[in-house]
Every structure is written in C-alpha cells, then in structure tokens.
N, CA, C and O atoms as a GROMACS GRO file, in nm:
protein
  548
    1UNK      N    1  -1.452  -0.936  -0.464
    1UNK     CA    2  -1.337  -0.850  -0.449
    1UNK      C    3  -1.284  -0.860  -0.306
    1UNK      O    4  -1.352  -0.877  -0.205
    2UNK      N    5  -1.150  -0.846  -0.315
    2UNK     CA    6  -1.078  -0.887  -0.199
    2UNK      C    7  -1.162  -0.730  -0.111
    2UNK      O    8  -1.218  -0.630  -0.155
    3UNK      N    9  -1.129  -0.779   0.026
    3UNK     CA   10  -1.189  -0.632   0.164
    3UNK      C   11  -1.109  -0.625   0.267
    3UNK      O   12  -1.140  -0.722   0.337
    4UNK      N   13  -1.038  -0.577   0.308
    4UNK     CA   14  -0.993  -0.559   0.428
    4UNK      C   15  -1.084  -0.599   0.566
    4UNK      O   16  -1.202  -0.574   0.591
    5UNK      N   17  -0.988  -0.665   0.643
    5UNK     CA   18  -1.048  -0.721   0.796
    5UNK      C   19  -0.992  -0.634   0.878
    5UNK      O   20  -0.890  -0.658   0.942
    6UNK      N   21  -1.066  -0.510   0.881
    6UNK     CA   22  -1.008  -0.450   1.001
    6UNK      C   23  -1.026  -0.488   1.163
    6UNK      O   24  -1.078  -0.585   1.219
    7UNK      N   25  -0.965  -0.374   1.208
    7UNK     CA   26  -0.973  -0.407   1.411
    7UNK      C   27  -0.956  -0.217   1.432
    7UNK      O   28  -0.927  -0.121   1.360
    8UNK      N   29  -0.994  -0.242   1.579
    8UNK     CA   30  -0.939  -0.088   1.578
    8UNK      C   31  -0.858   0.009   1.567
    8UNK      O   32  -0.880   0.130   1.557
    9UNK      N   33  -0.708  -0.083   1.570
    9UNK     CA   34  -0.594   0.024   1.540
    9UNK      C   35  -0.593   0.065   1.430
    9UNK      O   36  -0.547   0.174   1.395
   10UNK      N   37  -0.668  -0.055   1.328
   10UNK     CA   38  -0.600  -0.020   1.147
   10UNK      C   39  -0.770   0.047   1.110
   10UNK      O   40  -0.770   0.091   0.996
   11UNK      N   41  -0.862   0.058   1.156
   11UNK     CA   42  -0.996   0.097   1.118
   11UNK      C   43  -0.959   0.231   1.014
   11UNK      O   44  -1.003   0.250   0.901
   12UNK      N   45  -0.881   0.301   1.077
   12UNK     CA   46  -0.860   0.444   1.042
   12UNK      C   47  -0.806   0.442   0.908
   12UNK      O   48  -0.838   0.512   0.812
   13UNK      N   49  -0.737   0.370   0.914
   13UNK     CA   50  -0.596   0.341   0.770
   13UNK      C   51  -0.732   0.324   0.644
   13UNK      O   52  -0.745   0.416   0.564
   14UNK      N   53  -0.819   0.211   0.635
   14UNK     CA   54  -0.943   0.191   0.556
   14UNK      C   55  -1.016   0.298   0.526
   14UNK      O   56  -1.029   0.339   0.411
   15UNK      N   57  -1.085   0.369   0.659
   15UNK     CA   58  -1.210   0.481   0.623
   15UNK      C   59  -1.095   0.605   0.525
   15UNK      O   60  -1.122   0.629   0.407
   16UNK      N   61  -1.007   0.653   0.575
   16UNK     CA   62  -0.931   0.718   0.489
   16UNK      C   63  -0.928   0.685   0.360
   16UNK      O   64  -0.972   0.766   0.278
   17UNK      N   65  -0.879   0.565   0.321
   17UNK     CA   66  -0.831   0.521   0.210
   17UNK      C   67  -0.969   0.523   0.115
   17UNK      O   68  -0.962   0.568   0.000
   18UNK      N   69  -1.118   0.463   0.178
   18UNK     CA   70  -1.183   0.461   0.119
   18UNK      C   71  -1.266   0.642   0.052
   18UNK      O   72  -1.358   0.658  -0.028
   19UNK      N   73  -1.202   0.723   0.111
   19UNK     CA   74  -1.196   0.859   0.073
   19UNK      C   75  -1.115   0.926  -0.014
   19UNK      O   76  -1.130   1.038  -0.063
   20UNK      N   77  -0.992   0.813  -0.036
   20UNK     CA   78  -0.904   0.870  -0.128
   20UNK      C   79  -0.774   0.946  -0.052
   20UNK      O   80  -0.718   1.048  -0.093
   21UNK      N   81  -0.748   0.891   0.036
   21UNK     CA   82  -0.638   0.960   0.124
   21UNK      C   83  -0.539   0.842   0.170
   21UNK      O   84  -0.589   0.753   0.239
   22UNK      N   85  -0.444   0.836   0.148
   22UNK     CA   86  -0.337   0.784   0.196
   22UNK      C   87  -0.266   0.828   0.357
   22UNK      O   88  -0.198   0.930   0.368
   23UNK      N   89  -0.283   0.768   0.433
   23UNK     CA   90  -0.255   0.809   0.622
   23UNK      C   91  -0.176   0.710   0.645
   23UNK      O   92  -0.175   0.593   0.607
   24UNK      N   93  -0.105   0.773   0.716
   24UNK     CA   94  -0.045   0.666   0.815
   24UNK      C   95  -0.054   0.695   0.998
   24UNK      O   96  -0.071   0.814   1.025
   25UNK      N   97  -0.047   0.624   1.090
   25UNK     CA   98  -0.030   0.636   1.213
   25UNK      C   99   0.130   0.694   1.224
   25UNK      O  100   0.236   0.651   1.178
   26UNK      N  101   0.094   0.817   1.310
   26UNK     CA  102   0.213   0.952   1.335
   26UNK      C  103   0.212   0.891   1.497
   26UNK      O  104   0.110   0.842   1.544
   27UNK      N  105   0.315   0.900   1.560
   27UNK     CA  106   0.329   0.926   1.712
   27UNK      C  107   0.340   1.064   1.731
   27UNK      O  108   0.444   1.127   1.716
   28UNK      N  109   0.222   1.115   1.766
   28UNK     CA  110   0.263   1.274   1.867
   28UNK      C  111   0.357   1.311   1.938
   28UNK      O  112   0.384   1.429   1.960
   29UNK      N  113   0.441   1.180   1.999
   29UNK     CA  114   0.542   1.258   2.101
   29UNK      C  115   0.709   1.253   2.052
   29UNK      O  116   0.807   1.306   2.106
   30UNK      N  117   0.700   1.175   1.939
   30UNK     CA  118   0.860   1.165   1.882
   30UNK      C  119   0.858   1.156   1.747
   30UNK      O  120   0.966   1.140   1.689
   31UNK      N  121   0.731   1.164   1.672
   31UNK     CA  122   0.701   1.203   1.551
   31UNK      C  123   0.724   1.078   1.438
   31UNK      O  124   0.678   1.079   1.323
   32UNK      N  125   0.770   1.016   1.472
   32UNK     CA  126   0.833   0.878   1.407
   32UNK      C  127   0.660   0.802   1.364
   32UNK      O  128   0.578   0.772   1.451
   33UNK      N  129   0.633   0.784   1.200
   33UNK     CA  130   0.566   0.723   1.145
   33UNK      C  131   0.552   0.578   1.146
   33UNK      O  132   0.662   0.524   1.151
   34UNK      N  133   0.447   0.489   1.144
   34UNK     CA  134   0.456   0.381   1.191
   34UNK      C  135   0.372   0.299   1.096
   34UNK      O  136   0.287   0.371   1.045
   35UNK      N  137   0.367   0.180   1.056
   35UNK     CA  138   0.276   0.115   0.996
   35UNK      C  139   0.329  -0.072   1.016
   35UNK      O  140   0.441  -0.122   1.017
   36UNK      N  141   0.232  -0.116   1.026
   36UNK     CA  142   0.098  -0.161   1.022
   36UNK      C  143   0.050  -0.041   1.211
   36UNK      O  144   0.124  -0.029   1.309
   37UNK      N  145  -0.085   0.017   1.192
   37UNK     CA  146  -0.096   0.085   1.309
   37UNK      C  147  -0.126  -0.016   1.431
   37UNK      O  148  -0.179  -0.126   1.447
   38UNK      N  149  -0.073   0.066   1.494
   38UNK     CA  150  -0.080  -0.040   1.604
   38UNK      C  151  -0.095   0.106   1.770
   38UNK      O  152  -0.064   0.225   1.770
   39UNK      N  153  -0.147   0.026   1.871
   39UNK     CA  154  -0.140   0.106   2.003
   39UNK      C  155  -0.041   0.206   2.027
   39UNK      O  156  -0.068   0.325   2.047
   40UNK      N  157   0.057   0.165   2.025
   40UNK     CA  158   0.182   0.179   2.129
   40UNK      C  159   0.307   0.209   2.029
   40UNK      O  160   0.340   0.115   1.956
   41UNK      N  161   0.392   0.352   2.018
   41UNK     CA  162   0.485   0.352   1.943
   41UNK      C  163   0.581   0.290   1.982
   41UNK      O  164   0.612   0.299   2.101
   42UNK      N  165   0.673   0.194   1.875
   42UNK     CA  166   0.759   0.099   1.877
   42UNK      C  167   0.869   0.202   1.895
   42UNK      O  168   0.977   0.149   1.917
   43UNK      N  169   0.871   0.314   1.891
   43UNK     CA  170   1.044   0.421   1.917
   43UNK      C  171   0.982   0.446   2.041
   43UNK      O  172   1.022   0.338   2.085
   44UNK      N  173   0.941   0.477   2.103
   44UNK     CA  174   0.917   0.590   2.268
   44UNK      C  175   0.833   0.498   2.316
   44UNK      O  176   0.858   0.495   2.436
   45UNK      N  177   0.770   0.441   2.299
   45UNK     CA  178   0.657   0.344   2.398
   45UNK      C  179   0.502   0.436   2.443
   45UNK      O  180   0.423   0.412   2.534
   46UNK      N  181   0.500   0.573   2.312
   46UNK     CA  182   0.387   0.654   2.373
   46UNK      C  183   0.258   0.584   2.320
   46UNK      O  184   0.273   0.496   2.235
   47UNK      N  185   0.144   0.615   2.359
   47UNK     CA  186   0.018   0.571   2.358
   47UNK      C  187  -0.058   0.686   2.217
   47UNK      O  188  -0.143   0.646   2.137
   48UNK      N  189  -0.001   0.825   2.219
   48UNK     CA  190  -0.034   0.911   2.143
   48UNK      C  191  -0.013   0.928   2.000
   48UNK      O  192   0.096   0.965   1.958
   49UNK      N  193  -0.140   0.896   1.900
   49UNK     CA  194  -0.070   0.850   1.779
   49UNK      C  195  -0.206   1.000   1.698
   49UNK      O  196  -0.309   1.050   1.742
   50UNK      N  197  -0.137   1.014   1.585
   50UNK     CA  198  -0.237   1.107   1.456
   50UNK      C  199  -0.208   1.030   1.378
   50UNK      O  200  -0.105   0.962   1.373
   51UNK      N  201  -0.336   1.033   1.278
   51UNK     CA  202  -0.304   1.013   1.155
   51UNK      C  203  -0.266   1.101   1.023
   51UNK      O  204  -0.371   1.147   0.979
   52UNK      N  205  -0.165   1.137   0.952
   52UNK     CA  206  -0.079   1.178   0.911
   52UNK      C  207  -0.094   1.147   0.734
   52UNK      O  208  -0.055   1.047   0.673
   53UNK      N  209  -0.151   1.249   0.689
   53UNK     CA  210  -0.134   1.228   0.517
   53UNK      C  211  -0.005   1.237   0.447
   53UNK      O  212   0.056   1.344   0.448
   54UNK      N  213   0.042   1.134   0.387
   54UNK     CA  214   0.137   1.152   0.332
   54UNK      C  215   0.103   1.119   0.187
   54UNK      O  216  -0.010   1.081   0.156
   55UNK      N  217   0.226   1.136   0.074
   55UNK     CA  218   0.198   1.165  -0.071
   55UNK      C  219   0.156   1.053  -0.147
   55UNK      O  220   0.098   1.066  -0.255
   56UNK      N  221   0.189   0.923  -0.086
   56UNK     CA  222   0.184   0.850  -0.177
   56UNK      C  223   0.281   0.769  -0.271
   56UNK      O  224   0.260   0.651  -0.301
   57UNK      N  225   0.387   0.841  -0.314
   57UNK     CA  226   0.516   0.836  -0.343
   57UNK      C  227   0.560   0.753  -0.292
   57UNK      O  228   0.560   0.745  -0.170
   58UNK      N  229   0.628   0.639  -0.390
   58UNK     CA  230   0.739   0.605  -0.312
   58UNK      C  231   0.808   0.501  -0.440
   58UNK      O  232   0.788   0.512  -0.561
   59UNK      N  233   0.901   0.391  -0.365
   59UNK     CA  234   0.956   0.304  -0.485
   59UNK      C  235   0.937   0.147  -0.465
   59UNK      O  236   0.913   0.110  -0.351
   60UNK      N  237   0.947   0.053  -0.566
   60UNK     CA  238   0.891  -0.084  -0.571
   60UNK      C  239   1.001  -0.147  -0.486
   60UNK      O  240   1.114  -0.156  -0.535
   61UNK      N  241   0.976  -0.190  -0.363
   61UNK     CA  242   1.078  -0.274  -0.269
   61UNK      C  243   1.102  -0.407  -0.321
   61UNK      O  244   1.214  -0.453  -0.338
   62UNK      N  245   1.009  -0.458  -0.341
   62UNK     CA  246   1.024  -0.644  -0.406
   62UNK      C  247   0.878  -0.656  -0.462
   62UNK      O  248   0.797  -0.572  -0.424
   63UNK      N  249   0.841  -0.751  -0.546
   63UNK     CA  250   0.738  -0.783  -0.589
   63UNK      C  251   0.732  -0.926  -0.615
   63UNK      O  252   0.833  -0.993  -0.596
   64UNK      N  253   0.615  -0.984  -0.660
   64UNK     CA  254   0.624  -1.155  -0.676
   64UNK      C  255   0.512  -1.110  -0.789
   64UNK      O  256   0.444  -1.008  -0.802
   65UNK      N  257   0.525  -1.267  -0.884
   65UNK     CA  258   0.393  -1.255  -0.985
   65UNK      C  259   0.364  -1.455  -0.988
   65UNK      O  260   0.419  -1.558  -1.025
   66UNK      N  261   0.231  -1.401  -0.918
   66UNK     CA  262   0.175  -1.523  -0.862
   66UNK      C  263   0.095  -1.593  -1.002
   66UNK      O  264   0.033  -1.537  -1.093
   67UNK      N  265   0.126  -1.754  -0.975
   67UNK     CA  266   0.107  -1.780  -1.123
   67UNK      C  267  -0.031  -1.929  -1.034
   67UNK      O  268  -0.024  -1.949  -0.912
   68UNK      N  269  -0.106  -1.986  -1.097
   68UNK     CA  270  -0.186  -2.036  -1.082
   68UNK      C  271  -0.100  -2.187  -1.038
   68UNK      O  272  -0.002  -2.226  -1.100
   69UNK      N  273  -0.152  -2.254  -0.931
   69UNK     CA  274  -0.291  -2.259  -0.848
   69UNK      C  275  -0.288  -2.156  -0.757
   69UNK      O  276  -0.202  -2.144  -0.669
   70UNK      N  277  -0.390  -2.074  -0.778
   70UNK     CA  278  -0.445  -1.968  -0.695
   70UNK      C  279  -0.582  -2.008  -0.594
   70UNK      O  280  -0.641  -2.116  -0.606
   71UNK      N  281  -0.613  -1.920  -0.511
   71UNK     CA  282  -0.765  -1.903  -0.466
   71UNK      C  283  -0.862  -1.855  -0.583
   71UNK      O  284  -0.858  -1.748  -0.643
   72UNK      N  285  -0.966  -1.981  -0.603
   72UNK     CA  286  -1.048  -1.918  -0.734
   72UNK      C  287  -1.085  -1.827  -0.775
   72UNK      O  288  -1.131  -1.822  -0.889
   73UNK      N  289  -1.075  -1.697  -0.672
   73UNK     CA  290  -1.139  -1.598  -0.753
   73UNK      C  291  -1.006  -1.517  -0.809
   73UNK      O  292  -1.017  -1.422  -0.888
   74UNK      N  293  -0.915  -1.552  -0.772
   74UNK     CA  294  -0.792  -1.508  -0.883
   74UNK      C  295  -0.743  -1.571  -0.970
   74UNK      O  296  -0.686  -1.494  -1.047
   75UNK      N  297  -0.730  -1.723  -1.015
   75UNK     CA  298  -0.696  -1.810  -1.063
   75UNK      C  299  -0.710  -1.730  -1.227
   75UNK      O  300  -0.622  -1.746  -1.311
   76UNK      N  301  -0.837  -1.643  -1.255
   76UNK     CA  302  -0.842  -1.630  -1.361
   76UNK      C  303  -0.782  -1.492  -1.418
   76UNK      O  304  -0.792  -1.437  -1.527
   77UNK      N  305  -0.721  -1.463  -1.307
   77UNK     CA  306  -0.694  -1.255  -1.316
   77UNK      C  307  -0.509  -1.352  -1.326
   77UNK      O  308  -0.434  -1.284  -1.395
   78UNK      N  309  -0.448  -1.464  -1.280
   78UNK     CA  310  -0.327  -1.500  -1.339
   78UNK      C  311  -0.268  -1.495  -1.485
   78UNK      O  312  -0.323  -1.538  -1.587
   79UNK      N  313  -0.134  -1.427  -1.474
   79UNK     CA  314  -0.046  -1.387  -1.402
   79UNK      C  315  -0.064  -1.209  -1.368
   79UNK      O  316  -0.070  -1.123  -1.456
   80UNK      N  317  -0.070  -1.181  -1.199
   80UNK     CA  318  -0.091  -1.037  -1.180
   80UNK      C  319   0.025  -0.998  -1.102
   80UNK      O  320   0.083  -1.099  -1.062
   81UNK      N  321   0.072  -0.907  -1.072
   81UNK     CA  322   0.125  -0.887  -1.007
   81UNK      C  323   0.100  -0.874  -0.832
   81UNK      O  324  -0.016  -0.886  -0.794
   82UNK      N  325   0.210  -0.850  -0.729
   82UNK     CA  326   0.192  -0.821  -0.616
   82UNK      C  327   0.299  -0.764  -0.541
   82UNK      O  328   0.363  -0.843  -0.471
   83UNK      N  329   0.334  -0.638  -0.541
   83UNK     CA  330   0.431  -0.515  -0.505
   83UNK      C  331   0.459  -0.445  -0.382
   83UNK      O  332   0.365  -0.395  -0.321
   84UNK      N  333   0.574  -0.435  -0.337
   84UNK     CA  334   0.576  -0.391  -0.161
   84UNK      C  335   0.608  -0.277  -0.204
   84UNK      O  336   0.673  -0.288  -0.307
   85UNK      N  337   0.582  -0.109  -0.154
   85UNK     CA  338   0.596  -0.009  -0.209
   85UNK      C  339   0.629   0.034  -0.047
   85UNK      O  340   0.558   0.034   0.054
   86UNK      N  341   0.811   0.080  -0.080
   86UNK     CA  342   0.865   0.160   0.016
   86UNK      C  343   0.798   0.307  -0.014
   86UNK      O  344   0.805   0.351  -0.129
   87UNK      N  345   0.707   0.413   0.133
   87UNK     CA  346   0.678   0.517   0.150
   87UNK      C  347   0.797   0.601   0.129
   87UNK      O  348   0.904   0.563   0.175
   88UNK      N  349   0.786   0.747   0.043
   88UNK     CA  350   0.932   0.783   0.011
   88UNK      C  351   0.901   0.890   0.189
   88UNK      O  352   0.988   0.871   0.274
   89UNK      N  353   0.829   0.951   0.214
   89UNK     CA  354   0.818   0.971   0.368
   89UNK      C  355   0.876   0.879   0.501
   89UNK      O  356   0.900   0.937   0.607
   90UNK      N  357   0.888   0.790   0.492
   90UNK     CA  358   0.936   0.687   0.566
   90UNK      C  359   0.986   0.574   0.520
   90UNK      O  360   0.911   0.485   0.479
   91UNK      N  361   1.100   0.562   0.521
   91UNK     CA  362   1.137   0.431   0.421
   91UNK      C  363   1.110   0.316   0.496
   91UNK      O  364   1.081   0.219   0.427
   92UNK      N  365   1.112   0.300   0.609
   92UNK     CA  366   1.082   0.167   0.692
   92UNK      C  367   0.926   0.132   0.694
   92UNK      O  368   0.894   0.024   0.744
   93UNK      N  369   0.805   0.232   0.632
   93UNK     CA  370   0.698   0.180   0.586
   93UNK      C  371   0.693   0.121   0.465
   93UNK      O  372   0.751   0.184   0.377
   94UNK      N  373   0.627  -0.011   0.422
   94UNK     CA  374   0.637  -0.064   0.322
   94UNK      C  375   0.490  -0.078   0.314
   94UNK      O  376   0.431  -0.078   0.422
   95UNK      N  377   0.423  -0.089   0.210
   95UNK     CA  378   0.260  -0.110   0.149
   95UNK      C  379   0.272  -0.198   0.092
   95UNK      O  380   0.367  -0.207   0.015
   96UNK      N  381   0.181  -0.300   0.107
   96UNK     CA  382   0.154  -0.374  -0.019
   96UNK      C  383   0.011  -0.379  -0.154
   96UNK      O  384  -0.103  -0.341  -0.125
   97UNK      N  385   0.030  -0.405  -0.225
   97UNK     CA  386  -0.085  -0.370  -0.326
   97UNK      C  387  -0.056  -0.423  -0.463
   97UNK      O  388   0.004  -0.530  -0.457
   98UNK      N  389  -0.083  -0.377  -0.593
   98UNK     CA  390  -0.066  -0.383  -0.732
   98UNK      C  391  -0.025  -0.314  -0.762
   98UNK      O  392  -0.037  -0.204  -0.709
   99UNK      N  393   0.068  -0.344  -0.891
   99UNK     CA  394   0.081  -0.184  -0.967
   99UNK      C  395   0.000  -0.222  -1.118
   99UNK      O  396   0.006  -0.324  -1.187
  100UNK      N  397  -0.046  -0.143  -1.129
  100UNK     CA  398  -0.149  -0.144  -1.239
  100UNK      C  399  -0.152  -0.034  -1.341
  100UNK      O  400  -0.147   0.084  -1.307
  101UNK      N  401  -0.163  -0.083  -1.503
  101UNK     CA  402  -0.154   0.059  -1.548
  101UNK      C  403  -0.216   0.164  -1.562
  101UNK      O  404  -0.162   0.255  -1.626
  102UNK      N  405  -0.300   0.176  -1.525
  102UNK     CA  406  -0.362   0.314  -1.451
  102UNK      C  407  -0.504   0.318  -1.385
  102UNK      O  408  -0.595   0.239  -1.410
  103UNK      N  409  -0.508   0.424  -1.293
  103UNK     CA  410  -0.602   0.404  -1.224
  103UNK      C  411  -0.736   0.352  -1.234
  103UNK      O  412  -0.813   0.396  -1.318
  104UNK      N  413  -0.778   0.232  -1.126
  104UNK     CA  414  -0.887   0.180  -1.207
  104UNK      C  415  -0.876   0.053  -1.257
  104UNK      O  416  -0.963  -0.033  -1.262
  105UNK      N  417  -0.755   0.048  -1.296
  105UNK     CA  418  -0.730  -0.113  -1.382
  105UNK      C  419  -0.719  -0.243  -1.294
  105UNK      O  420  -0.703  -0.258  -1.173
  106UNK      N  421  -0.731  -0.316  -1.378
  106UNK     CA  422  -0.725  -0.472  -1.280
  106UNK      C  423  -0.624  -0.472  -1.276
  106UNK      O  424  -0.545  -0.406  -1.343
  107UNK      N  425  -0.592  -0.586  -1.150
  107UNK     CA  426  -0.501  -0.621  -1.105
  107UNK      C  427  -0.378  -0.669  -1.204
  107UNK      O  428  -0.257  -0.658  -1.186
  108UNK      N  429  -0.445  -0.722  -1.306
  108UNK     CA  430  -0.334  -0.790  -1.434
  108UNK      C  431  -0.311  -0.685  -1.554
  108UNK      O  432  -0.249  -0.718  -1.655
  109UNK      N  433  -0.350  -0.588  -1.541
  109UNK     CA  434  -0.351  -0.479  -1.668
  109UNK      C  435  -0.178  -0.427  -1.694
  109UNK      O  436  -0.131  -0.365  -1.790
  110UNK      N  437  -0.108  -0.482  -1.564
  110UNK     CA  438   0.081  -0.463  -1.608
  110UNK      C  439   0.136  -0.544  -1.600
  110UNK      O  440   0.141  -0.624  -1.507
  111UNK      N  441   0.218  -0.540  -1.746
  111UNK     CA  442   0.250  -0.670  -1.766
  111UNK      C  443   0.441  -0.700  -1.719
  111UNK      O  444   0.535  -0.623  -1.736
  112UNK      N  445   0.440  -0.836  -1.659
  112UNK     CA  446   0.538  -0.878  -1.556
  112UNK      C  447   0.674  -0.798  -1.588
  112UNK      O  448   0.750  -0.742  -1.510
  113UNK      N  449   0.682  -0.817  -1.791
  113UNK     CA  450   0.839  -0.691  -1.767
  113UNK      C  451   0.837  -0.593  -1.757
  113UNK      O  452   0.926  -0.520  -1.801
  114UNK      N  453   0.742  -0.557  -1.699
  114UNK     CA  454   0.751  -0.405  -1.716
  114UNK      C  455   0.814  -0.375  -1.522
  114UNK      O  456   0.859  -0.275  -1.465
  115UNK      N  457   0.794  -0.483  -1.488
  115UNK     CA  458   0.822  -0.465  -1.280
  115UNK      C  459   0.965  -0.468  -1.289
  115UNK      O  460   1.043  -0.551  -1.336
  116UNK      N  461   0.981  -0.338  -1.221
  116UNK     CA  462   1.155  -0.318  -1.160
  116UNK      C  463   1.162  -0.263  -1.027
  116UNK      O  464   1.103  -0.157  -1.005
  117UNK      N  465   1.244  -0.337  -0.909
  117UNK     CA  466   1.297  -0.312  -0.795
  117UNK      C  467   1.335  -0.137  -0.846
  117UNK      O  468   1.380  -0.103  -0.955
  118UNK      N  469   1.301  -0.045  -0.727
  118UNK     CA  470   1.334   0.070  -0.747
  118UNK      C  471   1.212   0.166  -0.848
  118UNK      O  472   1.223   0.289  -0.841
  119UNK      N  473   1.166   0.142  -0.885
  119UNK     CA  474   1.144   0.202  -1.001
  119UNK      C  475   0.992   0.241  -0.963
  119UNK      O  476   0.897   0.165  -0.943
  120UNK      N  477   0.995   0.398  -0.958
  120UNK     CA  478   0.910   0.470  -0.903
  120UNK      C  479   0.733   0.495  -0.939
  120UNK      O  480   0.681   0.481  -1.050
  121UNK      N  481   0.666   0.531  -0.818
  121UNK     CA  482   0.519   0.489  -0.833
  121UNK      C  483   0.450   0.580  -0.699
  121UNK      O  484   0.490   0.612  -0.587
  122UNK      N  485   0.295   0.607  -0.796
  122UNK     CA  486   0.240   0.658  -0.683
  122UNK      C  487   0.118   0.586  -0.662
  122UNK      O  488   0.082   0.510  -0.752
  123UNK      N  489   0.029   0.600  -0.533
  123UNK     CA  490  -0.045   0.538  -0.526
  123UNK      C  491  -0.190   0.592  -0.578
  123UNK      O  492  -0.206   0.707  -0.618
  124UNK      N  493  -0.273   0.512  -0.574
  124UNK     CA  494  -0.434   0.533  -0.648
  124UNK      C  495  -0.544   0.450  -0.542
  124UNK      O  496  -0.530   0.333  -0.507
  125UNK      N  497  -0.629   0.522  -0.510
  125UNK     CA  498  -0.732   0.461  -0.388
  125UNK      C  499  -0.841   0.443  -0.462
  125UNK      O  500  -0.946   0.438  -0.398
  126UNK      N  501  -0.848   0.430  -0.611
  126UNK     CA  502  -1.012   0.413  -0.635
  126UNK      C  503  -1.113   0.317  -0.605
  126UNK      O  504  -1.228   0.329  -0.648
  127UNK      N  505  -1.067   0.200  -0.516
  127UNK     CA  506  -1.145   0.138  -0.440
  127UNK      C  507  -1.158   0.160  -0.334
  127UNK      O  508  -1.274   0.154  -0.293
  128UNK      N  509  -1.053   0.196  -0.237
  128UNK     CA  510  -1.042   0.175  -0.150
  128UNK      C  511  -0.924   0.080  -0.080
  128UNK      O  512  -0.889   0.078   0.038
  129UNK      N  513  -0.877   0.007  -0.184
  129UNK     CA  514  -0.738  -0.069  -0.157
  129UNK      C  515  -0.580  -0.003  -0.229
  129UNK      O  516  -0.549   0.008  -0.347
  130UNK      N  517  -0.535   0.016  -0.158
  130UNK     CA  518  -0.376   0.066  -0.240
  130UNK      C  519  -0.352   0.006  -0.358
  130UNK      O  520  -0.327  -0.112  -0.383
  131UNK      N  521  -0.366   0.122  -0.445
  131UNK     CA  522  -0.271  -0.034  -0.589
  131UNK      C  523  -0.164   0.143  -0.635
  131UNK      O  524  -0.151   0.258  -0.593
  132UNK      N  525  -0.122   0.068  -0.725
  132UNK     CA  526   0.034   0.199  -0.761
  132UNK      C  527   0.030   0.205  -0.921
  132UNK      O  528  -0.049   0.133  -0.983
  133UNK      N  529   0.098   0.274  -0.973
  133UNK     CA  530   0.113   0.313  -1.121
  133UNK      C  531   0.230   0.387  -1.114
  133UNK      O  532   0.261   0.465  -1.024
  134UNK      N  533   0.307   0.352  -1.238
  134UNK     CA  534   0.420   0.429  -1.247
  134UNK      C  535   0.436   0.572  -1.262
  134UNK      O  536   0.366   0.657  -1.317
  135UNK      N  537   0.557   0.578  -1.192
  135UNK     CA  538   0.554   0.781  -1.228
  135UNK      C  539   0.544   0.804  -1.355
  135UNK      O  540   0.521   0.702  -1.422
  136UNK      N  541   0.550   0.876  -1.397
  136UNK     CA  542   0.548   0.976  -1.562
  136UNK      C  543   0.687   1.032  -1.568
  136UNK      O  544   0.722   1.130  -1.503
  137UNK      N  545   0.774   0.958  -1.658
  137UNK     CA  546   0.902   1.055  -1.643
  137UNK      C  547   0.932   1.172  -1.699
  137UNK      O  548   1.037   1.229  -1.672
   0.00000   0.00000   0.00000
C-alpha cells in the first residue's frame, strides 16, 4: 500500500489524518490557509502557522483514470480513478486522492462514469490517506 514520505512541515498533515482528522496549515497572523504545508506563509511571509480542522467538503477539480502500464502494484487495481478535490474552506487548496464508493473501498470500487468535474464529495481517512465519496443528495 502506497505511504506517505513525509518531512517536517507536512509530518502534521499525516499524524492527523492517520486519526481521522482532516488539517490544514493556518497562518496565525493573516489567517490565510495553505497547503502543501510548508515554513513560511506565501500571503505575509510569517513563520507562525496552526493546524486548522476543516470539514472535508469540497468539489472534484479534475481527475484522470489511469489505465495500464502502471507500477505493478497497481497494474491490477486498473482502471481506478485519481481526483483533485477543491477544499470548499479554501478553494485554492486542492487534495489529491480517490473517490471511492464508500468508505473503505478500493481504489477501483467507482466506476469511471460515474466522475464529474464539480460534483460534490467528502472526505474519508480510514487509512490514513485522503480518498472522497460522493455527497448524498
């Protein structure tokens, strides 16, 4: 199973997630949300950052559905999806992950027509990696 390579700015973003919490890096001094985390806020240049729960929410920015030749240990989970999910808290954060049909499911459990630009989703941490599922209308 794929793992995250963290470092120290993004360490935080992981231990969260692996708790079931969705965070992002907050700047303390101009409040402006930030992602991928990093030192130094890109609006004010402050050093002072929180991490900041937000809902989860948000909508499908672009997606791709990667079709084989893959890296072998996906080759056989083809065709899955792979989804950029605009934060509805910050629209200039984008996530990437799966959308899957429900929590828990593999990566291939939604199938390609069902993916629409826009079309709303929340997220699910039951590993520890972001994947999404559609809202409930």
């Amino acid at each position: 199973m794929l793992r995250p390579v963290t470092d120290p700015d993004g360490a935080p973003f992981w231990e969260y997630a692996a708790r079931g919490e969705l965070r992002v890096q907050g700047c303390v001094e101009c409040g402006e949300l930030r992602f991928p985390p990093r030192p130094c806020c890109p609006h004010c240049q402050s050093f002072e950052a929180e991490w900041r729960l937000v809902s989860g929410g948000g909508r499908v920015w672009s997606y791709v559905v990667p079709h084989p030749p893959l890296l072998p240990d996906y080759a056989e989970l083809a065709p899955y999806n792979v989804v950029v999910v605009e934060l509805d808290e910050a629209p200039r954060i984008r996530l990437v992950g799966n959308l899957v049909a429900e929590p828990g499911a593999a990566i291939d459990s939604m199938p390609a027509e069902r993916l629409r630009i826009g079309a709303r989703v929340r997220v699910v941490l039951g590993d520890g990696l972001p994947a999404w599922v559609l809202e409930r209308a």
